[in-house]
C-alpha positions in Angstrom: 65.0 64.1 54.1 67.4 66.8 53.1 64.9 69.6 54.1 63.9 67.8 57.0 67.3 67.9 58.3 68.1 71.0 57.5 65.0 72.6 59.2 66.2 70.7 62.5 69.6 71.8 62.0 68.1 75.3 61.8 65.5 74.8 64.5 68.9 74.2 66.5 70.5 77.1 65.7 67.8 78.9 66.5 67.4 77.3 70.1 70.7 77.6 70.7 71.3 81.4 69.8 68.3 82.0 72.3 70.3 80.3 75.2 73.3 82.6 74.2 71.5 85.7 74.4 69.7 84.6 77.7 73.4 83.8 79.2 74.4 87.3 77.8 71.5 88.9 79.3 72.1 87.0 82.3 75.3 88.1 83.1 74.6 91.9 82.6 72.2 91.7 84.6 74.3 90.3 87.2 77.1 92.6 86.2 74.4 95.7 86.9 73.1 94.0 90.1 77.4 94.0 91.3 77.3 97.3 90.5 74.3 98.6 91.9 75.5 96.9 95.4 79.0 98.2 95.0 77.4 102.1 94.7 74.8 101.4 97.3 78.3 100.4 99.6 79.9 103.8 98.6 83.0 102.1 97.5 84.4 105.2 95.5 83.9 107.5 98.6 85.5 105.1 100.8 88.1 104.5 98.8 89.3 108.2 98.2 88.6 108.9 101.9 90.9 105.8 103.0 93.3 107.2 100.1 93.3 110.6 102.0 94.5 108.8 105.1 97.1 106.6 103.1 99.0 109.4 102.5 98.7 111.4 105.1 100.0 108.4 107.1 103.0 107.0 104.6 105.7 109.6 106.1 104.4 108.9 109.7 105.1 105.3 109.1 108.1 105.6 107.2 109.4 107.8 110.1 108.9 104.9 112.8 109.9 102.5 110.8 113.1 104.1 110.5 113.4 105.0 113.7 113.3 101.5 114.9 114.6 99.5 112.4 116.9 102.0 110.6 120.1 100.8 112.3 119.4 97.6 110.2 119.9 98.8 106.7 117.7 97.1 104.9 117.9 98.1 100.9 114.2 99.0 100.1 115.4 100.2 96.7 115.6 96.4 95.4 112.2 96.3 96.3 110.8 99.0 94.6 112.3 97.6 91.4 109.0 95.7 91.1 107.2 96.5 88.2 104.3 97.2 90.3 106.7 100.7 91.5 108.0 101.6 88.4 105.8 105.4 88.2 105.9 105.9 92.1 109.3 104.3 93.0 111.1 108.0 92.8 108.5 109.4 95.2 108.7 106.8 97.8 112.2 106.9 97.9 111.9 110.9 98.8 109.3 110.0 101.4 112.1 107.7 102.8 114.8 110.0 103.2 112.5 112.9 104.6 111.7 110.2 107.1 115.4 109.4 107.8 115.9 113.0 108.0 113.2 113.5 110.1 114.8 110.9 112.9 117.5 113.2 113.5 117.0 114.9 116.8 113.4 113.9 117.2 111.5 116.0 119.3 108.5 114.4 121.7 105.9 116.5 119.8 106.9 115.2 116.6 107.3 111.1 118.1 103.5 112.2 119.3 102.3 113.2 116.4 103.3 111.4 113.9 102.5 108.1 116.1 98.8 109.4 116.4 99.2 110.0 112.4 100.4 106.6 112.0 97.3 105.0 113.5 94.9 107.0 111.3 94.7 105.0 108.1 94.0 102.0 110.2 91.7 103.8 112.3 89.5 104.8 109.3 89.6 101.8 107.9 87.8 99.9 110.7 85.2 102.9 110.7 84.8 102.4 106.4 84.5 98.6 107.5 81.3 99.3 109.9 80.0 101.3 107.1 80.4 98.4 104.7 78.9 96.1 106.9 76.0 98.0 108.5 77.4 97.5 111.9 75.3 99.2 114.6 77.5 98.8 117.3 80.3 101.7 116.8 83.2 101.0 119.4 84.5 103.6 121.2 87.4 105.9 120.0 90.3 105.5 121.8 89.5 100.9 121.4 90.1 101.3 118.1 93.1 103.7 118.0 94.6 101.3 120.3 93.9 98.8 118.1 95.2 100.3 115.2 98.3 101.2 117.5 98.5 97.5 117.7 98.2 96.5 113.9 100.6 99.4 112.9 103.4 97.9 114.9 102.6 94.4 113.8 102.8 95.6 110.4 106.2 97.3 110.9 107.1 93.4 111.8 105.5 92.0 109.2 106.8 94.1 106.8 110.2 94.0 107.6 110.5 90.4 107.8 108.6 90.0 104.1 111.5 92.8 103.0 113.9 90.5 104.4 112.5 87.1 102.8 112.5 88.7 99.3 115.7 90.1 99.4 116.7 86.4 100.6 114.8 85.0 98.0 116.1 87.4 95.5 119.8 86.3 96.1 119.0 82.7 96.0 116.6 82.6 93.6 119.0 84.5 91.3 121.5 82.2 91.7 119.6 78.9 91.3 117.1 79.7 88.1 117.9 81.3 84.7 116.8 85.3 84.3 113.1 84.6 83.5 112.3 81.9 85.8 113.4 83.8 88.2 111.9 87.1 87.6 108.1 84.9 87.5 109.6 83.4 91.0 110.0 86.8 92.5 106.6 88.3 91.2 104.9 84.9 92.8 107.0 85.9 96.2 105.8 89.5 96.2 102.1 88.2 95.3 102.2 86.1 97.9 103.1 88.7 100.1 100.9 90.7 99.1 98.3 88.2 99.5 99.3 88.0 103.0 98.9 91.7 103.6 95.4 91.8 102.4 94.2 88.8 104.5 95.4 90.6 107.4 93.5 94.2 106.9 90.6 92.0 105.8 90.0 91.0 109.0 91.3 93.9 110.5 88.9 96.0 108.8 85.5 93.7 109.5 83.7 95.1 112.5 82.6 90.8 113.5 84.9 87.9 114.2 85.8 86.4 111.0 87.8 83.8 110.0 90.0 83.6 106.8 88.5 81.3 104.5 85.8 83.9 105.1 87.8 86.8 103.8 89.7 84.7 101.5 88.0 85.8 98.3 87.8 89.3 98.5 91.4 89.1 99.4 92.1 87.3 96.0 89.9 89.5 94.5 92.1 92.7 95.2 94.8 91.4 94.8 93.8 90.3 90.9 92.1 93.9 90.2 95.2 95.3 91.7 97.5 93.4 89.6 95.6 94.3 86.2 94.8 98.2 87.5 98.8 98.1 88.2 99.5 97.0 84.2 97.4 99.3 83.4 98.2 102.2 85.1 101.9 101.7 83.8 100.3 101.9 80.4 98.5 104.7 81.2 101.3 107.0 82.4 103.5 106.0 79.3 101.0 106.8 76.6 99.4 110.0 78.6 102.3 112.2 79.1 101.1 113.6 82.2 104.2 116.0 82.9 102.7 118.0 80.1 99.4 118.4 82.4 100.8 118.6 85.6 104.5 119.6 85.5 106.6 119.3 88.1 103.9 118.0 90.5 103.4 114.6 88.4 105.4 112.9 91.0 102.6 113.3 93.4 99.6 113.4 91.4 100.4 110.1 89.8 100.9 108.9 93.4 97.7 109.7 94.7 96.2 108.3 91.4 97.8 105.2 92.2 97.0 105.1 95.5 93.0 105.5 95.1 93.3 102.9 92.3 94.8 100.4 94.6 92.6 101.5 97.6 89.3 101.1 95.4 90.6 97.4 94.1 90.8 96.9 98.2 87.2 97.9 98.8 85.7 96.2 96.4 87.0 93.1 97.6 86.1 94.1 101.3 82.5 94.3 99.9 82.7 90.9 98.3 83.3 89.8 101.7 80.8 91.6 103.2 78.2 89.9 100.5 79.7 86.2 101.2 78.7 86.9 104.7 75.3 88.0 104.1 74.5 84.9 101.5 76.0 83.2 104.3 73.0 83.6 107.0 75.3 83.1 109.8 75.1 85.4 112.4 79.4 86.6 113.7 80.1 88.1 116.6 81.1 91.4 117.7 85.1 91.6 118.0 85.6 93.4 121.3 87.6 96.3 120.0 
């Protein structure tokens, strides 16, 4: 009996480490299959190219944002104490006062210009959105700069009413809850927010008519890979010692760095979106610009 069981017991084992290494196997090969669809989608390309226009449009932005809203006086500084800001807060700060600089005396060149430079990060992104999705149809130029017009000022809205519920939410929250609970409380505001954000340029950014359950997990997706390629790009610039390597220009460089990490954790999830629709079989409409 005592053999008998233990061959069974062993049998089991056996069986059993089988099914773990066909569950192992499994999921690499899913994990090579993601990745094989994520390089076929060019994500790394699109995401330095849309990086490109990110910073050539930050000032731009910063400069009509000011320009229209600077009479309110809205601290920013309170909310680039996020964690998430800690190695680029100094640098967006100098992009803000050249920006309020900037608005002084304003010629119509420059209100031209750096309207039209606005507009090309959104822009782009539509275009890296028909390239994700195989779209055939390309819209016309000057639709889609209109529509990026559009989004930029809805953004500058947007934007300045989620700076103005934080800052709320940061007074009151403060005041109700102890230090922690109030610290998670702000992070879950600014995710949320966040969140928000990403569901917007999701649909932006998808050349058909979608709705947002349908971009709702790619939108969670980048913001999750964001989050952890945030903490870990904090760890990154305290253990590298990048001013050794790059001097007095480690203001910028880790900027951009930061920048294409959060732009790739974007694409990626615009991609998972793009493979939801396709498992979907439904067939979306065109949007008409």
């Amino acid at each position: 009996m005592r053999g008998g069981s233990f061959a069974y017991t062993r049998g089991m084992a056996k069986q059993e480490a089988k099914r773990g290494t066909a569950r192992i196997r499994a999921a690499f090969a899913k994990a090579r299959a993601a990745f094989s669809y994520l390089s076929a989608k060019k994500y790394t390309t699109l995401a330095g190219t849309l990086t490109f226009f990110l910073v050539l449009s930050v000032v731009p932005f910063l400069f009509w944002l000011t320009l229209l809203f600077g009479k309110l006086n809205i601290d920013f500084e309170e909310l680039l104490s996020l964690p998430v800001f800690n190695e680029v807060r100094e640098i967006i700060l100098y992009f803000q006062e050249s920006a309020r600089a900037a608005t002084a005396g304003a010629s119509v060149v420059l209100l031209a210009t750096t309207l039209y430079s606005s507009t090309n990060l959104f822009y782009h992104m539509r275009r890296s959105g028909e390239i994700i999705y195989e779209y055939k149809r390309r819209k016309g130029s000057v639709v889609l700069r209109l529509s990026a017009l559009v989004l930029l000022f809805l953004l500058m809205l947007l934007f300045l009413s989620g700076v103005g519920v934080y800052l709320a939410g940061n007074v009151l929250i403060r005041r109700l809850f102890p230090s922690f609970v109030a610290q998670i409380s702000l992070h879950l505001l600014a995710a949320a927010a966040a969140f928000g954000l990403l569901l917007l340029l999701n649909l932006y950014i998808c050349p058909y008519r979608m709705h947002v359950k349908d971009v709702l997990w790619g939108s969670l997706l980048s913001l999750v890979l964001g989050g952890v390629a945030s903490f870990g790009f904090s760890v990154y610039t305290r253990l590298s010692s990048a001013e050794k390597l790059y001097g007095a220009a480690v203001l910028f460089i880790l900027f951009l760095l930061w920048m294409y990490v959060l732009m790739t954790c974007f694409v990626i999830g615009v991609i998972l979106n793009c493979k939801l629709a396709e498992k979907s079989g439904r067939q979306p409409k065109s949007k008409r610009f």
